[in-house]
KOLVEXZA-714971 format. One record per atom (N, C-alpha, C): residue in one letter; x, y, z. Coordinates in steps of 0.05 Angstrom, whole numbers, padded with zeros to 5 digits, always signed. Example, Ala and Ser with C-alpha at 12.3 -4.5 7.8 and 13.67 -1.06 7.14 Angstrom:
BEGIN
a+00264-00114+00156 a+00246-00090+00156 a+00264-00066+00156 s+00257-00045+00142 s+00273-00021+00143 s+00258+00001+00157 
END
This chain:
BEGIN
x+00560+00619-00645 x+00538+00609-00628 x+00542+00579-00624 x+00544+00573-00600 x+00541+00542-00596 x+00512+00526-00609 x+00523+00502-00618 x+00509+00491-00639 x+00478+00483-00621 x+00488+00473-00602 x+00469+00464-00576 x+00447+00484-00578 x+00447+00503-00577 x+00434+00527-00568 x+00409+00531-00595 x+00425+00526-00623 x+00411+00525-00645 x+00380+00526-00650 x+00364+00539-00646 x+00330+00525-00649 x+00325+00505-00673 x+00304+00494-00658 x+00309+00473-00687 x+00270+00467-00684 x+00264+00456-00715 x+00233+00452-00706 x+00220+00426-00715 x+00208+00416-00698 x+00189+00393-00694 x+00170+00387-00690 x+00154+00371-00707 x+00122+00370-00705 x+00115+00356-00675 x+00098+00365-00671 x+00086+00359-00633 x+00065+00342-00636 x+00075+00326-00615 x+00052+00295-00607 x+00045+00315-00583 x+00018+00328-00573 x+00005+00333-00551 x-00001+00302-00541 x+00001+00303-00512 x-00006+00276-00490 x-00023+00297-00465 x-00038+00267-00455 x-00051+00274-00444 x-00053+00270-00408 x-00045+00273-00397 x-00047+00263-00363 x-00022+00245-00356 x-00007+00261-00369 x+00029+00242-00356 x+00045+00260-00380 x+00069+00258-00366 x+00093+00273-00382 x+00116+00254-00395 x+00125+00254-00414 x+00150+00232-00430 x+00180+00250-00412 x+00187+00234-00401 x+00212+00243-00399 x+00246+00229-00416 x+00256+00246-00412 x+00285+00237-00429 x+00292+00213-00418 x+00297+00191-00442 x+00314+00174-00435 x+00278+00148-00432 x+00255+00157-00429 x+00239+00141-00424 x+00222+00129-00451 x+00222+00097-00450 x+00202+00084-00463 x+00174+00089-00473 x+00159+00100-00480 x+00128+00104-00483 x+00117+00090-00508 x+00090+00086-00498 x+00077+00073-00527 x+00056+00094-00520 x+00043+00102-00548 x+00031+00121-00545 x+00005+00113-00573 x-00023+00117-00571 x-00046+00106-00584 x-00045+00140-00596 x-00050+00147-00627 x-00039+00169-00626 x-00071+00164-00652 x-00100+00179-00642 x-00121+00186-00660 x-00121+00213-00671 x-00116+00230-00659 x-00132+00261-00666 x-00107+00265-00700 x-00128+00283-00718 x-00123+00281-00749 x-00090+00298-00744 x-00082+00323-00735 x-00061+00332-00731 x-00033+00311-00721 x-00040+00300-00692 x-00032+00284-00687 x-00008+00268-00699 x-00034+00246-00721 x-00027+00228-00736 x-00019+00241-00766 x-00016+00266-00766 x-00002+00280-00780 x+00023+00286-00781 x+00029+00290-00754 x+00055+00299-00744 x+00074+00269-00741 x+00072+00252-00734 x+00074+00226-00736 x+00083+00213-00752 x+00075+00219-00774 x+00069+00206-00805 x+00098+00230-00803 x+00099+00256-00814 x+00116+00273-00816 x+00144+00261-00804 x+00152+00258-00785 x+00167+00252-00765 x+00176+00224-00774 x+00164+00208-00785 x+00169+00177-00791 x+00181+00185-00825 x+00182+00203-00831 x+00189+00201-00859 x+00214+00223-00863 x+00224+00229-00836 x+00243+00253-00835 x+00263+00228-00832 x+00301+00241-00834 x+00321+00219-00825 x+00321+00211-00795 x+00308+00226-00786 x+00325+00225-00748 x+00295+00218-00741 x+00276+00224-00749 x+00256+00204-00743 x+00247+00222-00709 x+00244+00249-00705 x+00243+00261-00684 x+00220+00279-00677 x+00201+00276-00655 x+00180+00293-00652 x+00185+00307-00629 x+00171+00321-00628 x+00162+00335-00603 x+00144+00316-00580 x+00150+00304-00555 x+00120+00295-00541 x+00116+00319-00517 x+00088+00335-00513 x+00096+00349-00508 x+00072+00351-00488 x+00059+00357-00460 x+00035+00353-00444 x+00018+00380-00451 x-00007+00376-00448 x-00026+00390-00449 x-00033+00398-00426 x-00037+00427-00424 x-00045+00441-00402 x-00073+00433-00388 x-00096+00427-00411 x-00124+00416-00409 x-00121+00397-00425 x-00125+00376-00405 x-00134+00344-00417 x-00159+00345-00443 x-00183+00365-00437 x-00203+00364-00450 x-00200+00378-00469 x-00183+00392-00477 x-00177+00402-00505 x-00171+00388-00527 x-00181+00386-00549 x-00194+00369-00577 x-00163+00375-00591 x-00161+00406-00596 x-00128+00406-00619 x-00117+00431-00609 x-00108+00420-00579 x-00085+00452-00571 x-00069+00462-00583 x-00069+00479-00579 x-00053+00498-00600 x-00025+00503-00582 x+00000+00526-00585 x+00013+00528-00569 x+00016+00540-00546 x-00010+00557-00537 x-00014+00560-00518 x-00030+00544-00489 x-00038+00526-00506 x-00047+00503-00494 x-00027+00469-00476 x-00007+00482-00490 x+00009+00465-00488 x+00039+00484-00458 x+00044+00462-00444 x+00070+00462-00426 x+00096+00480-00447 x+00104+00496-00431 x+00132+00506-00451 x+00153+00487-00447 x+00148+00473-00430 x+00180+00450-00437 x+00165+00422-00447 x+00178+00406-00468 x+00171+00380-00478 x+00199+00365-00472 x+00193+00346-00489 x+00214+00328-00485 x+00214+00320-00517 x+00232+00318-00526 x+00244+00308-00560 x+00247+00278-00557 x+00232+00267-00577 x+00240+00242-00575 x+00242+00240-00604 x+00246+00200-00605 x+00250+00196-00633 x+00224+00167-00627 x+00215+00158-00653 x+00189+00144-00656 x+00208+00119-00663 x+00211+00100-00646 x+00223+00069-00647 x+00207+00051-00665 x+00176+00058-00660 x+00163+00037-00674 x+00134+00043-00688 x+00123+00033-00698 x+00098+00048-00710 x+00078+00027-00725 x+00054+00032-00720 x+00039+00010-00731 x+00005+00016-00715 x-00009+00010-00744 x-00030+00029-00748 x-00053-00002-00741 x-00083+00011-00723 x-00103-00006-00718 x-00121-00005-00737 x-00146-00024-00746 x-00171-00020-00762 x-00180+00005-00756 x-00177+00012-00735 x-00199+00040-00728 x-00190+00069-00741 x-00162+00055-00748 x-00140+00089-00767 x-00123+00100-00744 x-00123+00092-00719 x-00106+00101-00694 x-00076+00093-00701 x-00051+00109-00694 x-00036+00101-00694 x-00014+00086-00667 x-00004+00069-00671 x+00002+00049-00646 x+00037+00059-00644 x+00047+00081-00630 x+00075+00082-00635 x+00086+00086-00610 x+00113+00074-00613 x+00126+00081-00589 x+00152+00088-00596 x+00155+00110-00571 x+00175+00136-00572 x+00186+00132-00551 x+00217+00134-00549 x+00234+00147-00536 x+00233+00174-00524 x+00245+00180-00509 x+00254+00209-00492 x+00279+00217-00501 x+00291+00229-00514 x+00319+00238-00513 x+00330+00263-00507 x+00322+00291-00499 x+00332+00311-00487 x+00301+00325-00480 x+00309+00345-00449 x+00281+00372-00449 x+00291+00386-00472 x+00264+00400-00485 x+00273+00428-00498 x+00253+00443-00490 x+00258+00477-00498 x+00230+00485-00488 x+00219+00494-00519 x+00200+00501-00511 x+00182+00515-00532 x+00182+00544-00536 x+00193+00554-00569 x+00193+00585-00570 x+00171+00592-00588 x+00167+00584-00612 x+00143+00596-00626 x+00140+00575-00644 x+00106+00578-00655 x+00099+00561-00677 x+00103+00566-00698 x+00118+00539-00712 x+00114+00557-00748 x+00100+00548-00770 x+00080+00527-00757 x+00049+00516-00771 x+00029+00514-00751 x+00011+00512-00760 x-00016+00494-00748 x-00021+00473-00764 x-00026+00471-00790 x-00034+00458-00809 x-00022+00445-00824 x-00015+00418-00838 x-00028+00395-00823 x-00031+00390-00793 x-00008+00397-00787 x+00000+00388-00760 x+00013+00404-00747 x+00014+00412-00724 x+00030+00439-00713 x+00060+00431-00709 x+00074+00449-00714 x+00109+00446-00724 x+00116+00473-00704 x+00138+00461-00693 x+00144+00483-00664 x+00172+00486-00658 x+00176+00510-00662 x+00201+00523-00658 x+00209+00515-00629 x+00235+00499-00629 x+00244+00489-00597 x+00277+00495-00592 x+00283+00502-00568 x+00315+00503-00558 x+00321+00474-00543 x+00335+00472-00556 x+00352+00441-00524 x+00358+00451-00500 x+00356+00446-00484 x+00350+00447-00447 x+00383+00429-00437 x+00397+00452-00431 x+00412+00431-00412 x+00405+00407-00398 x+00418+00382-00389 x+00410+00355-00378 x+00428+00366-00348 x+00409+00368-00326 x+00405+00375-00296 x+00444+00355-00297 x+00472+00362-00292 x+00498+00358-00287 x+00505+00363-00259 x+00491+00375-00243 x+00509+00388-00216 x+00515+00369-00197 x+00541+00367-00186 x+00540+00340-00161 x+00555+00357-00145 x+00560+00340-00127 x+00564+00343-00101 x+00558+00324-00078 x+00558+00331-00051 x+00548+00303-00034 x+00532+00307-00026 x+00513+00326-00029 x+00483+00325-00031 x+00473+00311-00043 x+00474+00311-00067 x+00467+00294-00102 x+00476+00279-00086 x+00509+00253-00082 x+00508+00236-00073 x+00485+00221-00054 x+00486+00234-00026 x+00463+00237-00008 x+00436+00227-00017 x+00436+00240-00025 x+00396+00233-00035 x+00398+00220-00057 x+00420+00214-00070 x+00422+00192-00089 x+00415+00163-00080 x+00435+00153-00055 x+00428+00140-00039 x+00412+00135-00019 x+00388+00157-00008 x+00369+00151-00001 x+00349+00153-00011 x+00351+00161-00043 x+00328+00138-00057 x+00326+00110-00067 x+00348+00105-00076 x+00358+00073-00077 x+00353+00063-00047 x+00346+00063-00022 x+00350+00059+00000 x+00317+00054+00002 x+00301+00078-00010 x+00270+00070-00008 x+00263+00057-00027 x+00281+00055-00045 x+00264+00034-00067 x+00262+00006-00067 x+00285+00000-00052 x+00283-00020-00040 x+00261-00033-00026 x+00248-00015-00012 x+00215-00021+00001 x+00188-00027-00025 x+00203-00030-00046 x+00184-00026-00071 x+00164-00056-00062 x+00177-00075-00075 x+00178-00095-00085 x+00159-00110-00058 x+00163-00105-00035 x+00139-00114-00008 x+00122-00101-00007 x+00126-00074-00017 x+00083-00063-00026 x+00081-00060-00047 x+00092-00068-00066 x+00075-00071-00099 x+00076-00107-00112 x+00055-00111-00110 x+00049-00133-00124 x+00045-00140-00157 x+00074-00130-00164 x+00068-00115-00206 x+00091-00147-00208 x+00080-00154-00226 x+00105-00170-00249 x+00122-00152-00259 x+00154-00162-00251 x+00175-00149-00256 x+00185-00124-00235 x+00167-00123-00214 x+00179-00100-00193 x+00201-00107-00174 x+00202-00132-00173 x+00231-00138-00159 x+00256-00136-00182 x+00254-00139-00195 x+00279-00124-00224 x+00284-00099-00220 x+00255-00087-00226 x+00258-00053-00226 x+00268-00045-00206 x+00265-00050-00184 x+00280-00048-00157 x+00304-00049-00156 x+00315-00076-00161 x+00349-00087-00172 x+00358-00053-00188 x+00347-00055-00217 x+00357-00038-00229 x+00357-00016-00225 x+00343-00004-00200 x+00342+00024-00198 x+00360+00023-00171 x+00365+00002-00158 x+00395+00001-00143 x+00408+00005-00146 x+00427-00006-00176 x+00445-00004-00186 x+00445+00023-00209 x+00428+00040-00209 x+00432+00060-00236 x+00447+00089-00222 x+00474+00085-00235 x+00495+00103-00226 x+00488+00134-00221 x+00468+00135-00249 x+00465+00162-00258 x+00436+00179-00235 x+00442+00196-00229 x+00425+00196-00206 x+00404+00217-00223 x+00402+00232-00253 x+00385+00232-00266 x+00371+00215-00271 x+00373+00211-00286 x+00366+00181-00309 x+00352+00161-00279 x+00359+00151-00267 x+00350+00150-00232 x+00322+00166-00231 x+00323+00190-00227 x+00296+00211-00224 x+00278+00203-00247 x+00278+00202-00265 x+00262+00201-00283 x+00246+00172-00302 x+00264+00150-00280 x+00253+00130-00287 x+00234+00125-00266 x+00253+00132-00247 x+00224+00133-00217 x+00199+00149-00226 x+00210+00166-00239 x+00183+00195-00239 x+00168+00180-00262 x+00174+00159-00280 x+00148+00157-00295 x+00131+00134-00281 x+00140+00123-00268 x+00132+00100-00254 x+00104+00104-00226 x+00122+00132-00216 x+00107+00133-00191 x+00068+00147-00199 x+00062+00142-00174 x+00036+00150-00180 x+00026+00182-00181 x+00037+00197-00191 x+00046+00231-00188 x+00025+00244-00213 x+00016+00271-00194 x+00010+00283-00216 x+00021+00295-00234 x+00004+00308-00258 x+00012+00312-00280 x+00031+00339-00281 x+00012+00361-00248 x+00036+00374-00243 x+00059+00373-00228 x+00064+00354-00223 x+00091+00342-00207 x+00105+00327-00229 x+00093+00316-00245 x+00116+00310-00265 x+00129+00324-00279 x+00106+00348-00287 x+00121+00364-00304 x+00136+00384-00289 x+00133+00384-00271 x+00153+00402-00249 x+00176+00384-00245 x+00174+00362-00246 x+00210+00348-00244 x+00219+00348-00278 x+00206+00345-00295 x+00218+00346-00322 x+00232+00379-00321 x+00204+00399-00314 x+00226+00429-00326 x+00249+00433-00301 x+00248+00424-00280 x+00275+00430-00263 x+00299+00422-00274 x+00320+00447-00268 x+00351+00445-00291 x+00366+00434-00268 x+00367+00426-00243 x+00380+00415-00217 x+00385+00395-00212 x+00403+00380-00208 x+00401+00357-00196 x+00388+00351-00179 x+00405+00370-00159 x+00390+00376-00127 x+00366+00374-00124 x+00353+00393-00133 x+00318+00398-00138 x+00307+00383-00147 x+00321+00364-00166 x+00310+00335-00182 x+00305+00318-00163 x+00328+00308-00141 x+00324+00289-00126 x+00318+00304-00100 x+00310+00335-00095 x+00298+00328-00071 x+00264+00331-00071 x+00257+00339-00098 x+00223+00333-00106 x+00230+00305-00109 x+00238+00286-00115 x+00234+00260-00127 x+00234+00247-00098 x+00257+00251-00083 x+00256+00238-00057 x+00223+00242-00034 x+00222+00266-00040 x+00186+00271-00028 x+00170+00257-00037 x+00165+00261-00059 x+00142+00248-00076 x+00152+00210-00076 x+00173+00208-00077 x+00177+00167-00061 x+00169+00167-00038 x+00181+00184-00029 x+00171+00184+00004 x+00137+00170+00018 x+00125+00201+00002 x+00098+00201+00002 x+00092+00169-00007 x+00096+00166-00031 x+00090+00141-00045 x+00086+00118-00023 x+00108+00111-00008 x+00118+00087-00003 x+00099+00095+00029 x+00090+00117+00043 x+00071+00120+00061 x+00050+00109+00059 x+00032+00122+00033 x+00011+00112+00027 x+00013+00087+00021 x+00026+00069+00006 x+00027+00043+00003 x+00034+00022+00040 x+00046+00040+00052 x+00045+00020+00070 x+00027+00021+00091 x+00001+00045+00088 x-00017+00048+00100 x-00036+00030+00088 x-00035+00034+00062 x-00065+00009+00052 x-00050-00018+00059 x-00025-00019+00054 x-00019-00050+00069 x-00027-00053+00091 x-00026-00037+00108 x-00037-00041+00136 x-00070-00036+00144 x-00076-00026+00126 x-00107-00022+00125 x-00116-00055+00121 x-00106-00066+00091 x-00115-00086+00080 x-00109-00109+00098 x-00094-00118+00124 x-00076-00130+00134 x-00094-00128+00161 x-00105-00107+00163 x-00126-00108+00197 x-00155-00118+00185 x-00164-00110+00165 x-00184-00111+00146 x-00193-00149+00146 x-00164-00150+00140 x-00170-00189+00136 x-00168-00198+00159 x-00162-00194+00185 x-00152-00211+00207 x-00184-00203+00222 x-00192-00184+00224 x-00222-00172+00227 x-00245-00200+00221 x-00244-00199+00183 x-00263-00217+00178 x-00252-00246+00178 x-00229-00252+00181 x-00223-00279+00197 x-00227-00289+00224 x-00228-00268+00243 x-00235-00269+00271 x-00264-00265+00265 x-00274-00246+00252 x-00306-00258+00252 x-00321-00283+00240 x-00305-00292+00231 x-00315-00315+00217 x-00307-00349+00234 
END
């Protein structure tokens, strides 16, 4: 059996209204008693590796595994450090999808049987294609977003060869729902990666240049009235 394929099991950080993707930065405020169970677990293992994994219902107190998305994302916990209130302050990496096969605790903390997920490989000049015409819209970033540091992010998402790793830095960034993220995390395609990613920039960069233009008739209005 290929080693890849192996199940392997990890205590699960449930999140709430956004998905961790591979390869992505997160800081994560981590209260609920399981949680900070799994956490603590994970920080005292060698590889230092959890589960982050989205919740189906935001309003659920301690999902169980049916509560939870069958694909997560494996990360490892970079940093860690605890507030007066007992919350824990950590930030995690993304490093591969896996999916979810069965639980083999609840208690302390739920511990979950997972497979590694191939990383979306297929090219072609399609992939090429829409590789370059999202670098092409991102470019439009930086004249409708007024963020410190978005003319960088722009630069760097010019230059990022990898036209995954590309999708998924856009996808944590953009303003997307929770099921559109997690619909570009479980897709195994390139293709399908960048042609949901290219829609959803698309969209993005519409709506932004409509409130620019909203905000832009809006002011010339109460300057001519004034």
């Amino acid at each position: 059996m290929n080693n890849e394929a192996i199940a392997v099991k990890l205590p699960v950080v449930p999140i709430k209204r956004t998905v961790l993707f591979p390869g992505i930065m997160m800081p994560l405020t981590v209260g609920r008693e399981r949680s900070i169970a799994a956490v603590e677990a994970a920080t005292k293992s060698e590889e230092k590796t959890i589960l982050v994994v989205t919740q189906r219902d935001p309003l659920t107190e301690e999902p169980g595994l049916e509560g939870l998305y069958t694909i997560g994302t494996k990360a490892v916990v970079k940093q860690i450090g605890r507030s007066d209130e007992g919350t824990i302050q950590a930030l995690v990496q993304g490093l591969e999808r896996v999916a979810l096969l069965k639980a083999e605790q609840t208690e302390p903390f739920l511990l979950v049987q997972v497979r590694r997920l191939d990383h979306p490989t297929d090219e072609g000049t399609e992939v090429q294609a829409l590789h370059r015409a999202i670098q092409d819209l991102v470019t439009d970033l930086p004249r409708l977003i007024q963020a410190p540091g978005i003319q960088e992010a722009a630069a760097a998402f010019s230059n990022e060869d990898n036209p995954v790793t590309l999708a998924y830095r856009l996808a944590s960034l953009l303003n997307l729902t929770v099921q559109d993220e997690q619909k570009l995390l479980e897709t195994s395609s390139t293709i399908e990666l960048l042609r949901s990613l290219y829609g959803a920039l698309s969209k993005e960069i519409q709506i932004l240049q409509l409130r620019d233009k909203i905000t832009s008739e809006a002011q010339a209005k109460m300057s001519k009235t004034q």
